[in-house]
C-alpha positions in Angstrom: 7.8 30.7 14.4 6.6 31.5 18.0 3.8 29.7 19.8 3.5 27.0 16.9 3.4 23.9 18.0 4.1 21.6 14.9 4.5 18.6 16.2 0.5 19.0 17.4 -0.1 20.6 13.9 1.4 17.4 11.9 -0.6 15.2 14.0 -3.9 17.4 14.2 -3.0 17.0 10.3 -2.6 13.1 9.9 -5.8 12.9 12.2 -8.2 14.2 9.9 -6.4 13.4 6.5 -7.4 9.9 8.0 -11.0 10.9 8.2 -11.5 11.8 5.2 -12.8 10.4 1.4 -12.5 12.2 -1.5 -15.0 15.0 -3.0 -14.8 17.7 -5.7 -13.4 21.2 -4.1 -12.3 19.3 -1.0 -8.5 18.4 0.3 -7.7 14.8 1.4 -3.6 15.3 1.6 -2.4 15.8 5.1 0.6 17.4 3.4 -1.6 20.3 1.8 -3.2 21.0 5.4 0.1 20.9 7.0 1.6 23.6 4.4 -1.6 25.6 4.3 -1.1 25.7 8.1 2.4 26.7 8.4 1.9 29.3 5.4 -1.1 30.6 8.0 0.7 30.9 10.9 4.0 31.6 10.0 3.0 34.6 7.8 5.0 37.8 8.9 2.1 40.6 8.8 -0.7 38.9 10.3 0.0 35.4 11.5 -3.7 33.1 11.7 -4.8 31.9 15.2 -6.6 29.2 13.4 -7.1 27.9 10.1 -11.0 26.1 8.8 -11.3 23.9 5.7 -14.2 22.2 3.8 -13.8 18.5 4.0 -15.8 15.5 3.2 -16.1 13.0 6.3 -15.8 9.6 5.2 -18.0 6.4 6.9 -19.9 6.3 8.7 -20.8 10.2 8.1 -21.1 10.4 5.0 -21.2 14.6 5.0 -19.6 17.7 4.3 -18.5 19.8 7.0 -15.7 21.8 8.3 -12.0 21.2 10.1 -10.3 23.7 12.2 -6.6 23.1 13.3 -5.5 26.1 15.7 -1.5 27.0 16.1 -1.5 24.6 19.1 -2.7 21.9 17.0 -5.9 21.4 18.3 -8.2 19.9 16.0 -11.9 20.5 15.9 -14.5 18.8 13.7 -18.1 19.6 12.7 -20.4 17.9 10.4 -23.0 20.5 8.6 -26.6 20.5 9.5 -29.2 18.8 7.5 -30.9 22.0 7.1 -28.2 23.6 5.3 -28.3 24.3 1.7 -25.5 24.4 -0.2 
């Protein structure tokens, strides 16, 4: 478990369990990001830099996008375009 900062990683989690609202085929749980994280990064033949999920952004967005926690816990969010089909 080198050059995993959970501490960040739970946070970075929390954050955007807090951002979210529930949808069909999305995660809400900050525990389920947090263990899909840890099950990323920790894994013994080839550890994850990052890790991206689908979420649901709650109000005022309104929209589906994307999450990406990194193994030093930063945390970047994107909504998806307008243009973008399904």
């Amino acid at each position: 478990m080198t050059n995993i900062n959970t501490d960040a990683i739970i946070s970075a989690c929390d954050t955007l369990a807090r951002r979210l609202a529930p949808c069909e085929g999305c995660w809400t749980a900050s525990c389920r990001f947090f263990d899909a994280c840890m099950r990323a990064f920790d894994n013994e033949r080839l550890p994850a830099q990052a890790i991206t999920f689908r979420v649901f952004y709650n109000a005022p967005v309104m929209k589906l996008g994307t999450a990406t926690i990194d193994r030093d816990g930063n945390l970047v969010c994107r909504v998806d375009d307008e243009q973008r089909t399904a």
